[in-house]
mmCIF file of the N, C-alpha and C atoms, coordinates in Angstrom:
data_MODEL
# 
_entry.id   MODEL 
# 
loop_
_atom_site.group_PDB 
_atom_site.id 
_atom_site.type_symbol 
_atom_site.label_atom_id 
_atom_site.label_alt_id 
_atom_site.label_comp_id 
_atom_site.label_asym_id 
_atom_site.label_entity_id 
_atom_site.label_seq_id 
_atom_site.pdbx_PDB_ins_code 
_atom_site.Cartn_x 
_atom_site.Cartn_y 
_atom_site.Cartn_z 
_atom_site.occupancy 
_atom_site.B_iso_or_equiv 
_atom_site.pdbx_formal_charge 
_atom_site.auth_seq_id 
_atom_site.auth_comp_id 
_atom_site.auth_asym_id 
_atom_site.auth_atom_id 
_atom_site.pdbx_PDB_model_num 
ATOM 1   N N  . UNK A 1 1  ? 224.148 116.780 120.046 1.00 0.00 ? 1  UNK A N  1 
ATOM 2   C CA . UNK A 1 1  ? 224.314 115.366 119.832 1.00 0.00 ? 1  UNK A CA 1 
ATOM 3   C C  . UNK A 1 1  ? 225.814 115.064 119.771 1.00 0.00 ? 1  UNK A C  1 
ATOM 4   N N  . UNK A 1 2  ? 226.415 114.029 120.649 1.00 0.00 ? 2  UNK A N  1 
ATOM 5   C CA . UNK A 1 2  ? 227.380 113.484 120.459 1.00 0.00 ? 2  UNK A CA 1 
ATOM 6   C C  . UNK A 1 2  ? 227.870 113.061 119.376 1.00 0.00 ? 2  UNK A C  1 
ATOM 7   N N  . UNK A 1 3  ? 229.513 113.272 118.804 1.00 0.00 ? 3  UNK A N  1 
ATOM 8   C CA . UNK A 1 3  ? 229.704 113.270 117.599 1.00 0.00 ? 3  UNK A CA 1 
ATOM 9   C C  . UNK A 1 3  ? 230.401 111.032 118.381 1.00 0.00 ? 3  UNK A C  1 
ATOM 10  N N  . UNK A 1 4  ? 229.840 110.353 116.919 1.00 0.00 ? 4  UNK A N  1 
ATOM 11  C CA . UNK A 1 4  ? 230.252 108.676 117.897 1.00 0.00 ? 4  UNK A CA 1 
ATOM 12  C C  . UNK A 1 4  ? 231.759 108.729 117.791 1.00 0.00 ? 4  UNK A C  1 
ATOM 13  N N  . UNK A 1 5  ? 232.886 107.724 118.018 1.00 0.00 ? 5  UNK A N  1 
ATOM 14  C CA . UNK A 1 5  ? 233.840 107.483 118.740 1.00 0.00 ? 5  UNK A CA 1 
ATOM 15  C C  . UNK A 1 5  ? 234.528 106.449 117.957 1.00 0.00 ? 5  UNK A C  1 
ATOM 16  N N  . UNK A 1 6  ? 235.542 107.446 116.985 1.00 0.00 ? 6  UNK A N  1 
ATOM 17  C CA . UNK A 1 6  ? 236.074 106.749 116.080 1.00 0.00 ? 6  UNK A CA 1 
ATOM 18  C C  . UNK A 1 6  ? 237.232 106.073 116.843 1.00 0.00 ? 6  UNK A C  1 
ATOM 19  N N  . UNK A 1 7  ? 237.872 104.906 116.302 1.00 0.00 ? 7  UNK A N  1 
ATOM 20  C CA . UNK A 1 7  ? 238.571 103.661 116.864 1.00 0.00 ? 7  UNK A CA 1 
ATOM 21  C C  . UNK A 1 7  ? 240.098 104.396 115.886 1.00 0.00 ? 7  UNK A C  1 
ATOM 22  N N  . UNK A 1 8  ? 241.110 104.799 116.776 1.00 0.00 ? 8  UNK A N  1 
ATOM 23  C CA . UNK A 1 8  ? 242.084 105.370 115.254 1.00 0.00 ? 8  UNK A CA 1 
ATOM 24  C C  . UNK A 1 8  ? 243.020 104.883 115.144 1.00 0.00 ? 8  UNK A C  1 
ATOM 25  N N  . UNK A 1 9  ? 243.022 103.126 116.275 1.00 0.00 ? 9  UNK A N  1 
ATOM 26  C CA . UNK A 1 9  ? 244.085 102.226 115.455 1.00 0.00 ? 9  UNK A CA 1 
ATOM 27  C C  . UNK A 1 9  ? 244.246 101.801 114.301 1.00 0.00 ? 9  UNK A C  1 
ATOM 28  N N  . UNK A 1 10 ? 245.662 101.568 114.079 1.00 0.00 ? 10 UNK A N  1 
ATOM 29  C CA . UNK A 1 10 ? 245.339 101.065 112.831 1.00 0.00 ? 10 UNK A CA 1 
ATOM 30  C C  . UNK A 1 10 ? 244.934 99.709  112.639 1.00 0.00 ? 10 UNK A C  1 
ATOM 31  N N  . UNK A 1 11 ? 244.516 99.252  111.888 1.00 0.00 ? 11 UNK A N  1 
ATOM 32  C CA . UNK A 1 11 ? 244.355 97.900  112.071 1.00 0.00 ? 11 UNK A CA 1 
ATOM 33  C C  . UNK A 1 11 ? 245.229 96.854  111.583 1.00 0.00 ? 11 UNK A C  1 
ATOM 34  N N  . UNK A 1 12 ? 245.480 96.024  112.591 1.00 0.00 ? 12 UNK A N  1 
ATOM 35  C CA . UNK A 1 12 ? 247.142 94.834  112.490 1.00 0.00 ? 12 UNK A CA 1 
ATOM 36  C C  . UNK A 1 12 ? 246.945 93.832  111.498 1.00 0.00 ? 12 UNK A C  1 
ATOM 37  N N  . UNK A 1 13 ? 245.872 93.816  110.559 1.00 0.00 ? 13 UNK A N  1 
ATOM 38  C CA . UNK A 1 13 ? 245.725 93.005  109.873 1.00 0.00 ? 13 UNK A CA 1 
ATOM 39  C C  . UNK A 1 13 ? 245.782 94.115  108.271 1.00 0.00 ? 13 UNK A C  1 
ATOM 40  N N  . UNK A 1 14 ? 245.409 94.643  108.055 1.00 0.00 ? 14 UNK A N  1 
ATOM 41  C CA . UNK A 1 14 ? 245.316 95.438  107.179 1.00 0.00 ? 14 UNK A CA 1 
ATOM 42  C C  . UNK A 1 14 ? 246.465 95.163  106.619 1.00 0.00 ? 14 UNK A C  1 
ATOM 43  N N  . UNK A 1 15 ? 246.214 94.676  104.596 1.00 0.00 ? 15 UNK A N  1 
ATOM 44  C CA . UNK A 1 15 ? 247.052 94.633  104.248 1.00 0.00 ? 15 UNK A CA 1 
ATOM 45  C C  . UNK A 1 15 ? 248.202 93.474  103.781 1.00 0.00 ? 15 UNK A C  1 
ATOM 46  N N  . UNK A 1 16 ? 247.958 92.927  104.792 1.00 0.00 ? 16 UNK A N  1 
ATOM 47  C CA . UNK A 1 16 ? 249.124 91.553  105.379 1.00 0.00 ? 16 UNK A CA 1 
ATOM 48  C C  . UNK A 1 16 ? 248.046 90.278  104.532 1.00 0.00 ? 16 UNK A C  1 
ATOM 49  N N  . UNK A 1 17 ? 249.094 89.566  104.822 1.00 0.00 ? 17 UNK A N  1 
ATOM 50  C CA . UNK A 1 17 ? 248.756 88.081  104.105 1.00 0.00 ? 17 UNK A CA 1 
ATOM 51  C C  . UNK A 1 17 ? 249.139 87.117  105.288 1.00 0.00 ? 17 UNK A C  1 
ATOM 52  N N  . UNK A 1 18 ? 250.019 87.214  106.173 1.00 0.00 ? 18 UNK A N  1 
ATOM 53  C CA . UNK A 1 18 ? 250.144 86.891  107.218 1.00 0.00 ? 18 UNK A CA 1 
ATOM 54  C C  . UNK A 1 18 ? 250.900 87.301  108.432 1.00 0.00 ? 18 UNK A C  1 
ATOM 55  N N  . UNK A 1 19 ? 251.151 87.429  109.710 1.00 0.00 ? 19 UNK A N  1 
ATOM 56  C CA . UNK A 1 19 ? 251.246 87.772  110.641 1.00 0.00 ? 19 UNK A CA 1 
ATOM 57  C C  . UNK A 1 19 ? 252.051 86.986  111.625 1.00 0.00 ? 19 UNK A C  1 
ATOM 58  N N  . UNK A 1 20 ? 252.966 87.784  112.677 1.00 0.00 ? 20 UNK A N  1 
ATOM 59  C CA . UNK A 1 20 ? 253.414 86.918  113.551 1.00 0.00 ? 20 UNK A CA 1 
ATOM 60  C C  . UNK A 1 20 ? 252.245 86.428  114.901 1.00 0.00 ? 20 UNK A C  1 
ATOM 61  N N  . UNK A 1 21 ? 252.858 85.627  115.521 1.00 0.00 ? 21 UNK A N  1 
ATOM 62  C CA . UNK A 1 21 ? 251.952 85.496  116.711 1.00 0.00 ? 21 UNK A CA 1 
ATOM 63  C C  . UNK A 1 21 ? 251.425 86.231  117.386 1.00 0.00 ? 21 UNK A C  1 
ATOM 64  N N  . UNK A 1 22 ? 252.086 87.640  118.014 1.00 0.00 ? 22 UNK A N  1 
ATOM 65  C CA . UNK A 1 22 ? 251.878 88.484  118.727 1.00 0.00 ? 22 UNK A CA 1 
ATOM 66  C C  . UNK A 1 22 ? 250.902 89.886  117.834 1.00 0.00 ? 22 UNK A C  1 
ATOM 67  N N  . UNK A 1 23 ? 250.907 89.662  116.659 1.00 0.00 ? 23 UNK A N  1 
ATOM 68  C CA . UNK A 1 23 ? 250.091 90.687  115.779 1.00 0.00 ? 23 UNK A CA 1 
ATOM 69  C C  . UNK A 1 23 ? 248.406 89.774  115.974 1.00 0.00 ? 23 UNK A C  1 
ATOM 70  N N  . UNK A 1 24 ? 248.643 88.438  115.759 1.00 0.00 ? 24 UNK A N  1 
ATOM 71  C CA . UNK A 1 24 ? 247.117 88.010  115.571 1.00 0.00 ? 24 UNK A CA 1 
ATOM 72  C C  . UNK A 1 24 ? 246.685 88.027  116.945 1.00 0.00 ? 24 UNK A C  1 
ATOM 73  N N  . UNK A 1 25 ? 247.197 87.975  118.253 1.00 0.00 ? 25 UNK A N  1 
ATOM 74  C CA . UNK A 1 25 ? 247.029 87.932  119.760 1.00 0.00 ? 25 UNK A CA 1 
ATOM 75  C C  . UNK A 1 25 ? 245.914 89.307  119.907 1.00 0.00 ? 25 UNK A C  1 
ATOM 76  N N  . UNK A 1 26 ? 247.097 90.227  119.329 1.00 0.00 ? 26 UNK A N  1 
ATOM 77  C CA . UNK A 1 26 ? 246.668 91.742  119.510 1.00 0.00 ? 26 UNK A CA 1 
ATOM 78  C C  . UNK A 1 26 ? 245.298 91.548  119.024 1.00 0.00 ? 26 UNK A C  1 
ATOM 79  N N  . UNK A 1 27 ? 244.886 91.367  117.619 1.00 0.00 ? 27 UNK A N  1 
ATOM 80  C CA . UNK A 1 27 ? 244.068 91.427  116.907 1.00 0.00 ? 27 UNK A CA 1 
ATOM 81  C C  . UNK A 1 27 ? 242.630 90.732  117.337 1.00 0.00 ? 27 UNK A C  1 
ATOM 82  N N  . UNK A 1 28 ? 243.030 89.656  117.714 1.00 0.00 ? 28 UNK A N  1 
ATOM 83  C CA . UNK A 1 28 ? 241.846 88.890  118.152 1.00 0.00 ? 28 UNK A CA 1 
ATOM 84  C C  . UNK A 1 28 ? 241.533 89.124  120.034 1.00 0.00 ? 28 UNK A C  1 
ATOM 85  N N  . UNK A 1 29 ? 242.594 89.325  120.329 1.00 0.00 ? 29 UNK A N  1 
ATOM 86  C CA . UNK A 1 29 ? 242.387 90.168  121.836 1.00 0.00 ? 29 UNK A CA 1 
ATOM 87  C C  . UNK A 1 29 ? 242.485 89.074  123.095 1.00 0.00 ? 29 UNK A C  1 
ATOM 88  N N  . UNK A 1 30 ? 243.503 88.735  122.601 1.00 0.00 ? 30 UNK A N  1 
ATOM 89  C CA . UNK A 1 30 ? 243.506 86.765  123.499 1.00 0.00 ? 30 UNK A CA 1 
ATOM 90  C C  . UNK A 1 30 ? 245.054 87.186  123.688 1.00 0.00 ? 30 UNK A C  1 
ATOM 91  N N  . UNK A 1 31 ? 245.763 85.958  124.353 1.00 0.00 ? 31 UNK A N  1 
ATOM 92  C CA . UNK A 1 31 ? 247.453 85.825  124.946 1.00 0.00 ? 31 UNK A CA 1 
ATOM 93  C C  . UNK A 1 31 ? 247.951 85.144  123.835 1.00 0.00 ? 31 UNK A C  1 
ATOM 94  N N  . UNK A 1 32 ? 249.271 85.211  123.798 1.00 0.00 ? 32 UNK A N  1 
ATOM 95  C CA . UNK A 1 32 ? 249.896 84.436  122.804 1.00 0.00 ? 32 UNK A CA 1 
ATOM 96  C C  . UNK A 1 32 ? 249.773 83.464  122.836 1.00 0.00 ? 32 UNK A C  1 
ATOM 97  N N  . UNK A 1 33 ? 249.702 82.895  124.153 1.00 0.00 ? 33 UNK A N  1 
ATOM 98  C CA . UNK A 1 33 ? 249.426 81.098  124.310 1.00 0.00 ? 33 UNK A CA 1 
ATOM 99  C C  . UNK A 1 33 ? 248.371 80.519  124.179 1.00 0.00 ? 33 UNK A C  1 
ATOM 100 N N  . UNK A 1 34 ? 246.912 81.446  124.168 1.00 0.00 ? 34 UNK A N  1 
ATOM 101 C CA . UNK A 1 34 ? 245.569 81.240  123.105 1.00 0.00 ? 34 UNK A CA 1 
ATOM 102 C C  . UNK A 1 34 ? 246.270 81.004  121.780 1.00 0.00 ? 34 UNK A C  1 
ATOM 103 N N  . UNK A 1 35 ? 246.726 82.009  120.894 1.00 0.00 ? 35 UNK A N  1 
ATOM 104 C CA . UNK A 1 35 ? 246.913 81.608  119.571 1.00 0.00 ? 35 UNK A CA 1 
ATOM 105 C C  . UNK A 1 35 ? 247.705 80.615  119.501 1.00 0.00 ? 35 UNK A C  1 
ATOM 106 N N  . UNK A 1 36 ? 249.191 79.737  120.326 1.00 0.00 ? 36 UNK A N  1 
ATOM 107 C CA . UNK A 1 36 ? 249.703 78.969  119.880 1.00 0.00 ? 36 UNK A CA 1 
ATOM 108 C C  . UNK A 1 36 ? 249.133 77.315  119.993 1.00 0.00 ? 36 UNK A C  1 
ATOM 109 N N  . UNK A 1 37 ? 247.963 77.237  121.028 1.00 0.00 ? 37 UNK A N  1 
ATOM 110 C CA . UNK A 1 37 ? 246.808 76.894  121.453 1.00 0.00 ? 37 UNK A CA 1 
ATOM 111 C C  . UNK A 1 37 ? 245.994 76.756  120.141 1.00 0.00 ? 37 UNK A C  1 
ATOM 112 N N  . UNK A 1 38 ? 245.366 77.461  119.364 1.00 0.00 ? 38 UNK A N  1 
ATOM 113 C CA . UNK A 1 38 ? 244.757 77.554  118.299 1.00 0.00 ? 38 UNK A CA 1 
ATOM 114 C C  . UNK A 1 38 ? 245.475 77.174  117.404 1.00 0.00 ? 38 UNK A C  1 
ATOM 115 N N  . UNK A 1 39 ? 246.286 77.014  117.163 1.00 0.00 ? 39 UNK A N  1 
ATOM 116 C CA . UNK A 1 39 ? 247.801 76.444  115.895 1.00 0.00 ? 39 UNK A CA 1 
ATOM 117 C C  . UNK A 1 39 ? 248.052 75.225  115.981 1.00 0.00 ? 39 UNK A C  1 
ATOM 118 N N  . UNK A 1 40 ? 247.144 74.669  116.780 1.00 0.00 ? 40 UNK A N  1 
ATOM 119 C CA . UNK A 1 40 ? 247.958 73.458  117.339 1.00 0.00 ? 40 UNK A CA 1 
ATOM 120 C C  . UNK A 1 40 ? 246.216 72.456  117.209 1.00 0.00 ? 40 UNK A C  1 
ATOM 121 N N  . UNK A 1 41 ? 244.988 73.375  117.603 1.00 0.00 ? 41 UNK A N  1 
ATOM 122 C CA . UNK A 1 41 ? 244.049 72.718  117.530 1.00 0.00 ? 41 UNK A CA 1 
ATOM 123 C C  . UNK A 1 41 ? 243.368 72.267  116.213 1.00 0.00 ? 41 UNK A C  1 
ATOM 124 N N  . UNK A 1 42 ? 243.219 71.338  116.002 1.00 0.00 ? 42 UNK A N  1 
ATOM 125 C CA . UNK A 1 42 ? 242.273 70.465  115.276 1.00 0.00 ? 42 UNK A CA 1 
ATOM 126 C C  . UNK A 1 42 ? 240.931 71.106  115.250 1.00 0.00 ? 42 UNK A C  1 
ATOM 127 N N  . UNK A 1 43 ? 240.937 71.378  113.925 1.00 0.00 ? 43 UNK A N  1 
ATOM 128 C CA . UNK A 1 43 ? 239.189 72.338  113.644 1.00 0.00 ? 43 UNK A CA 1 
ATOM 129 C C  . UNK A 1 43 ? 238.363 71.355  111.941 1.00 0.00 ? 43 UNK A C  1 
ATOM 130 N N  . UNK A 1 44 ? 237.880 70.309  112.248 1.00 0.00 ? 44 UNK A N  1 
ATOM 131 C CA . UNK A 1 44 ? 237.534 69.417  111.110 1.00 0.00 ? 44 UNK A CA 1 
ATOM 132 C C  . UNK A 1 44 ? 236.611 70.743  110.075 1.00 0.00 ? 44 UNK A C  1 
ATOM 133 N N  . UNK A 1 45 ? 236.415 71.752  110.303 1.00 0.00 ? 45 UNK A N  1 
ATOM 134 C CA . UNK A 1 45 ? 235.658 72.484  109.743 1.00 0.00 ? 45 UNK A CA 1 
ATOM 135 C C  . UNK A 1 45 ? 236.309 73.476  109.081 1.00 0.00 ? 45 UNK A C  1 
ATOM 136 N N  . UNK A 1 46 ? 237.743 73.742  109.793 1.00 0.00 ? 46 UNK A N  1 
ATOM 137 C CA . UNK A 1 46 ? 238.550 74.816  108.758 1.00 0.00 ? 46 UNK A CA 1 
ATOM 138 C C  . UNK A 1 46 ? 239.430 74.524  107.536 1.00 0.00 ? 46 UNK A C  1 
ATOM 139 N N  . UNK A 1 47 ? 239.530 75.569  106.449 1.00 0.00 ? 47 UNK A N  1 
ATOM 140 C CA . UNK A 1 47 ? 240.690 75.331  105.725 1.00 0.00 ? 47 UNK A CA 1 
ATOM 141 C C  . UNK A 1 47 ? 241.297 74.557  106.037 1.00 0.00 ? 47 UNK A C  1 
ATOM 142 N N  . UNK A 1 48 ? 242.287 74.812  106.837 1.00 0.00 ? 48 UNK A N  1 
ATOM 143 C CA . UNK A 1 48 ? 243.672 74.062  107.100 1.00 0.00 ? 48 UNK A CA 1 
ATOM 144 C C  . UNK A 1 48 ? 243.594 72.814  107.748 1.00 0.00 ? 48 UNK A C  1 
ATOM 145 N N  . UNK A 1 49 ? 242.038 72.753  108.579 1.00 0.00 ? 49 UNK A N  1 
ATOM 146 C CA . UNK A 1 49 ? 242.454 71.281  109.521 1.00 0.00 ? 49 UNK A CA 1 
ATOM 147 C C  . UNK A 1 49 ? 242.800 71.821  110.895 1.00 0.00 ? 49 UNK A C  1 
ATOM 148 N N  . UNK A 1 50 ? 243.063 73.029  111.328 1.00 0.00 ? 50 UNK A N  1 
ATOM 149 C CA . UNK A 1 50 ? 243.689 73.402  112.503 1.00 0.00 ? 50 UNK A CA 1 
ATOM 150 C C  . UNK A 1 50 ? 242.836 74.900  112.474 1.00 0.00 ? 50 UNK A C  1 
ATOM 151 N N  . UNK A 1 51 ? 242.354 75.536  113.498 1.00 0.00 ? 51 UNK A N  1 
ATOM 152 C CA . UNK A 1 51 ? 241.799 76.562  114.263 1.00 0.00 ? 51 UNK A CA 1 
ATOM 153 C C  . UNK A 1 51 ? 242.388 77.443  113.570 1.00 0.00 ? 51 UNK A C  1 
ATOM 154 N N  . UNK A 1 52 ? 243.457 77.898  113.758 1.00 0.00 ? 52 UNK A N  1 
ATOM 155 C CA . UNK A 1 52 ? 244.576 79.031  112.379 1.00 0.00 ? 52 UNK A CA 1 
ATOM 156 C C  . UNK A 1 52 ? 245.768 78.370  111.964 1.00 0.00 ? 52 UNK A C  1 
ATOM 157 N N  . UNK A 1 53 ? 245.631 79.026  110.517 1.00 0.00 ? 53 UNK A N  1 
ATOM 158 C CA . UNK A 1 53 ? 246.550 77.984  109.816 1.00 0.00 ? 53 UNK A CA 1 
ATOM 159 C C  . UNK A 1 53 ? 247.766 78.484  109.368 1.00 0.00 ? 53 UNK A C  1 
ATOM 160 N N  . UNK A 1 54 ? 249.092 78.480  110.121 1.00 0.00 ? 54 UNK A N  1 
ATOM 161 C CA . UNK A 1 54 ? 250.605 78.754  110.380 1.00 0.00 ? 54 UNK A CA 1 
ATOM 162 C C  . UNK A 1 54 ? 251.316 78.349  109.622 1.00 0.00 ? 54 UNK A C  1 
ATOM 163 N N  . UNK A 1 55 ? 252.445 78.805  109.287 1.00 0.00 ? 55 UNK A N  1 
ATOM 164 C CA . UNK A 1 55 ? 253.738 77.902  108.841 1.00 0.00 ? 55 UNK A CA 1 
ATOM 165 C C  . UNK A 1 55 ? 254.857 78.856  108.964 1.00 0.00 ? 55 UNK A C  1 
ATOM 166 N N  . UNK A 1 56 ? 256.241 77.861  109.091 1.00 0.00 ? 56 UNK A N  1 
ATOM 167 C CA . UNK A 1 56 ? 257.262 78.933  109.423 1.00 0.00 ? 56 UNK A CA 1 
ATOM 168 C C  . UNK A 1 56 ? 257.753 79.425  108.054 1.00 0.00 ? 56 UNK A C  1 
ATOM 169 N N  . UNK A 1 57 ? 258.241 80.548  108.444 1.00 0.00 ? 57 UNK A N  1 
ATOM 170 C CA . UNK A 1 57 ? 259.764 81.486  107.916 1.00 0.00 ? 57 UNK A CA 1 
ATOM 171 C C  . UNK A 1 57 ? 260.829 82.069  108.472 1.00 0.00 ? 57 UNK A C  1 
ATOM 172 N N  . UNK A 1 58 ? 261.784 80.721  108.143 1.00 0.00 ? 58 UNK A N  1 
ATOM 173 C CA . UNK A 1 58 ? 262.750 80.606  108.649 1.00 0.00 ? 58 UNK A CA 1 
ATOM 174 C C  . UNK A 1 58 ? 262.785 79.951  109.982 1.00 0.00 ? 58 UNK A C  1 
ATOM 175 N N  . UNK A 1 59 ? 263.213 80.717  111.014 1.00 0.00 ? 59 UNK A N  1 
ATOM 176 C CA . UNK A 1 59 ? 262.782 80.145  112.438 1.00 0.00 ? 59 UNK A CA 1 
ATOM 177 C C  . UNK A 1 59 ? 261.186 81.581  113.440 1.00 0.00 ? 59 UNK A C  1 
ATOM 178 N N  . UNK A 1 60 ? 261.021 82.158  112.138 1.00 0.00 ? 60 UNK A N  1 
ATOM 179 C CA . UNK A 1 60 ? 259.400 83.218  112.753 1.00 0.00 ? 60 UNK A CA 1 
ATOM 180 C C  . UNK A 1 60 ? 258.325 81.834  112.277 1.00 0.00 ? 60 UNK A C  1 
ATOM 181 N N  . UNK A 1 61 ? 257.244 82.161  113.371 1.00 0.00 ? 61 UNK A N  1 
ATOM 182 C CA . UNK A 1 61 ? 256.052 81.609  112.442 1.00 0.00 ? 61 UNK A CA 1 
ATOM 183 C C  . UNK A 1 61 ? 255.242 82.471  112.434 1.00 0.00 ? 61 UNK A C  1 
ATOM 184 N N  . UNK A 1 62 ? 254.192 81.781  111.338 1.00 0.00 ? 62 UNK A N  1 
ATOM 185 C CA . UNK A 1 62 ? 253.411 83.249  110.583 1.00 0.00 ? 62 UNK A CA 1 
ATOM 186 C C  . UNK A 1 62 ? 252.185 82.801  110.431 1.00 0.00 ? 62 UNK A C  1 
ATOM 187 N N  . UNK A 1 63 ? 250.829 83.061  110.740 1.00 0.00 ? 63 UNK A N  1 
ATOM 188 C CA . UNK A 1 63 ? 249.701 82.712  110.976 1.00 0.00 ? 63 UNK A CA 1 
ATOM 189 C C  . UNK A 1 63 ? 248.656 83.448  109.212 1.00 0.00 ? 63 UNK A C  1 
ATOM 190 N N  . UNK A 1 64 ? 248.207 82.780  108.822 1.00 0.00 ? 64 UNK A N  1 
ATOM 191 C CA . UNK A 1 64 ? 247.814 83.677  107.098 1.00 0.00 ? 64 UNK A CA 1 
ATOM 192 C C  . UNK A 1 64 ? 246.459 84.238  108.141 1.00 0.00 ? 64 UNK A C  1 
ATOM 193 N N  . UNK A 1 65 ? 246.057 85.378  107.781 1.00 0.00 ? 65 UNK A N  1 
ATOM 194 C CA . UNK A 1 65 ? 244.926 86.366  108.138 1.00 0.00 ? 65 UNK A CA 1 
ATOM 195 C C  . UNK A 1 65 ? 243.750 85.956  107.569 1.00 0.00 ? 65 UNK A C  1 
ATOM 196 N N  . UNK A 1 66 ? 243.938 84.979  106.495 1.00 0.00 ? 66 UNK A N  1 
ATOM 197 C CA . UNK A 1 66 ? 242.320 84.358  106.044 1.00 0.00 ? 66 UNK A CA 1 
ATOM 198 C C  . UNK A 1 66 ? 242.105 83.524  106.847 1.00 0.00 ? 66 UNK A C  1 
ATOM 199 N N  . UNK A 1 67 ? 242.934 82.573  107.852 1.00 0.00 ? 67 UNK A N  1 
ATOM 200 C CA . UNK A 1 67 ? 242.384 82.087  108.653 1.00 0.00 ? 67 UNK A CA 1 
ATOM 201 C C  . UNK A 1 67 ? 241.922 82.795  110.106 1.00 0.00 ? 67 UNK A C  1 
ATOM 202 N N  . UNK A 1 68 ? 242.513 83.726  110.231 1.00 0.00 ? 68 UNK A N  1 
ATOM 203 C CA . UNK A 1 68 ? 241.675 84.486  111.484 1.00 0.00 ? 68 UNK A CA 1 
ATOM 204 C C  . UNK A 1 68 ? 240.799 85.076  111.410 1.00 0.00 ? 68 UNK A C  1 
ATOM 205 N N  . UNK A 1 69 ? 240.789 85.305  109.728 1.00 0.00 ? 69 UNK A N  1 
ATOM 206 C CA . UNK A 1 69 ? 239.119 86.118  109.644 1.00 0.00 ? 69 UNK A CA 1 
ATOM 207 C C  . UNK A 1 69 ? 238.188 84.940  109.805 1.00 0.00 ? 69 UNK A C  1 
ATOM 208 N N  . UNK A 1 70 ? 238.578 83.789  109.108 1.00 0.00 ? 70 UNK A N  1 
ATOM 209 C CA . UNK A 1 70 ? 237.801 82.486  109.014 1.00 0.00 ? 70 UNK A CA 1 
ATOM 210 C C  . UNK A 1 70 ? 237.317 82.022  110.594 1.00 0.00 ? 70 UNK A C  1 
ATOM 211 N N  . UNK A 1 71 ? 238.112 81.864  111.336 1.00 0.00 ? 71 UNK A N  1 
ATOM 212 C CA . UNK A 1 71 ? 238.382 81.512  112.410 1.00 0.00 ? 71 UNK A CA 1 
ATOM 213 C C  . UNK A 1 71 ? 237.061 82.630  113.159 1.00 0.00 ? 71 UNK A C  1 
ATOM 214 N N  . UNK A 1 72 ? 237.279 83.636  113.484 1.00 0.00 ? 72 UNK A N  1 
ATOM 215 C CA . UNK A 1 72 ? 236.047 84.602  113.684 1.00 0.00 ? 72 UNK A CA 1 
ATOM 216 C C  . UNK A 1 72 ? 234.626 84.366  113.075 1.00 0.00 ? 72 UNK A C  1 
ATOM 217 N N  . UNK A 1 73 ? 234.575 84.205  111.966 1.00 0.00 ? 73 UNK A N  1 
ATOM 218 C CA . UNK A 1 73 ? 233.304 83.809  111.343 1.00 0.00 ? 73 UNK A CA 1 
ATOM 219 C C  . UNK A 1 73 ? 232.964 82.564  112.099 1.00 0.00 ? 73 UNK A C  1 
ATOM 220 N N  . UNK A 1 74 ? 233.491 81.585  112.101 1.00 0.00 ? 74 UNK A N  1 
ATOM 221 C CA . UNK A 1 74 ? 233.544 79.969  112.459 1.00 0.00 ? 74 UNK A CA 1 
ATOM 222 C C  . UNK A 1 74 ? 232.509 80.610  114.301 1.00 0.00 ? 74 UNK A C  1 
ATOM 223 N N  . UNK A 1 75 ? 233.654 81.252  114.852 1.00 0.00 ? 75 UNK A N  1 
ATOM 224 C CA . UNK A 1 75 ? 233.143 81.669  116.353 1.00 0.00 ? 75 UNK A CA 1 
ATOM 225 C C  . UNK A 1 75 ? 231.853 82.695  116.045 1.00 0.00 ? 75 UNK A C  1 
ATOM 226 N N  . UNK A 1 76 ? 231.948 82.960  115.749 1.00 0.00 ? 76 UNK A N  1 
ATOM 227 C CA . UNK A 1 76 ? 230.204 84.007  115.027 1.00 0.00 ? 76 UNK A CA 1 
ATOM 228 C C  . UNK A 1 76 ? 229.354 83.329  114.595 1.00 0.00 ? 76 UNK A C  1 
ATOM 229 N N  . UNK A 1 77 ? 229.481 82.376  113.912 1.00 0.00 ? 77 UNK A N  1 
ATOM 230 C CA . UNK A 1 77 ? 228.502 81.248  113.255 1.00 0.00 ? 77 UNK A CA 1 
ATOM 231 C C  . UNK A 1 77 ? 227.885 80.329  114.705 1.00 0.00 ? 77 UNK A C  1 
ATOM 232 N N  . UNK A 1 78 ? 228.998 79.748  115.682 1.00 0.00 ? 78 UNK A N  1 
ATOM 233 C CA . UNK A 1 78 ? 228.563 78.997  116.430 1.00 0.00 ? 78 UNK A CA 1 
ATOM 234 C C  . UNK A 1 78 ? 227.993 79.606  117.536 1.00 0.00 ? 78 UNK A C  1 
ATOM 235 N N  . UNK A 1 79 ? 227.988 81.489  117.524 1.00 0.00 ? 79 UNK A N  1 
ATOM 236 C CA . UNK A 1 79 ? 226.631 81.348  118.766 1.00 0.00 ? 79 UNK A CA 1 
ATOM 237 C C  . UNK A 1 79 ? 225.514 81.730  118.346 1.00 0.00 ? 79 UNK A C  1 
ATOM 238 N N  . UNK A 1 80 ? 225.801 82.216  116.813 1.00 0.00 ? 80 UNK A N  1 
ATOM 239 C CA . UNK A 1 80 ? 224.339 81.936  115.883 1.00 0.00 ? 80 UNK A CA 1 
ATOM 240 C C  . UNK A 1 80 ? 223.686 81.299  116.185 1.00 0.00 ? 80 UNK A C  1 
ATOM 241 N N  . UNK A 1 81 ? 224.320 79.921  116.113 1.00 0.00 ? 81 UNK A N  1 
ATOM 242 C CA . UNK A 1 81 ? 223.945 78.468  115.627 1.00 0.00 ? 81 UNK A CA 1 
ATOM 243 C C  . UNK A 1 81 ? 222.904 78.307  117.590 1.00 0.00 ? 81 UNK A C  1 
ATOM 244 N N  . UNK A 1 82 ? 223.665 78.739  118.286 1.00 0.00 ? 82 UNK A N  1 
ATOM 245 C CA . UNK A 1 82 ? 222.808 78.450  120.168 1.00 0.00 ? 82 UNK A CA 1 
ATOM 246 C C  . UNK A 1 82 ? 222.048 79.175  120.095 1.00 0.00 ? 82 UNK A C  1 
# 
């Protein structure tokens, strides 16, 4: 019997409270211009009011990881929901 097929990245969220653009891209498996796309969209159903919810430091911006987990659930819920 095949031994299954452990995954031995680490994971880009682990840990963090929030993230640059290119960490949540990785993570969720989309282009950067999906996530800045999502930062920008209007979600009447999330936390923040917006798809993921950003703010800068300094001149980085930084996306908080409760909204991308949120954000995932939200997309998990709606093909439940079909």
């Amino acid at each position: 019997m095949a031994e299954p097929v452990t995954d031995l990245r680490p994971d880009p969220l682990e840990g963090r409270l929030a993230v640059a653009p290119a960490v949540a891209a990785h993570a969720l498996g989309v282009s950067i211009s999906q996530i800045y796309r999502l930062m920008d969209k209007v979600a009447p159903t999330a936390p923040g009011g917006f798809e993921l919810e950003s703010y800068n430091e300094g001149r980085a911006r930084r996306i908080t990881t409760r909204s991308i987990l949120a954000y995932i659930e939200r997309r998990v819920g709606e093909r439940s929901a079909a």
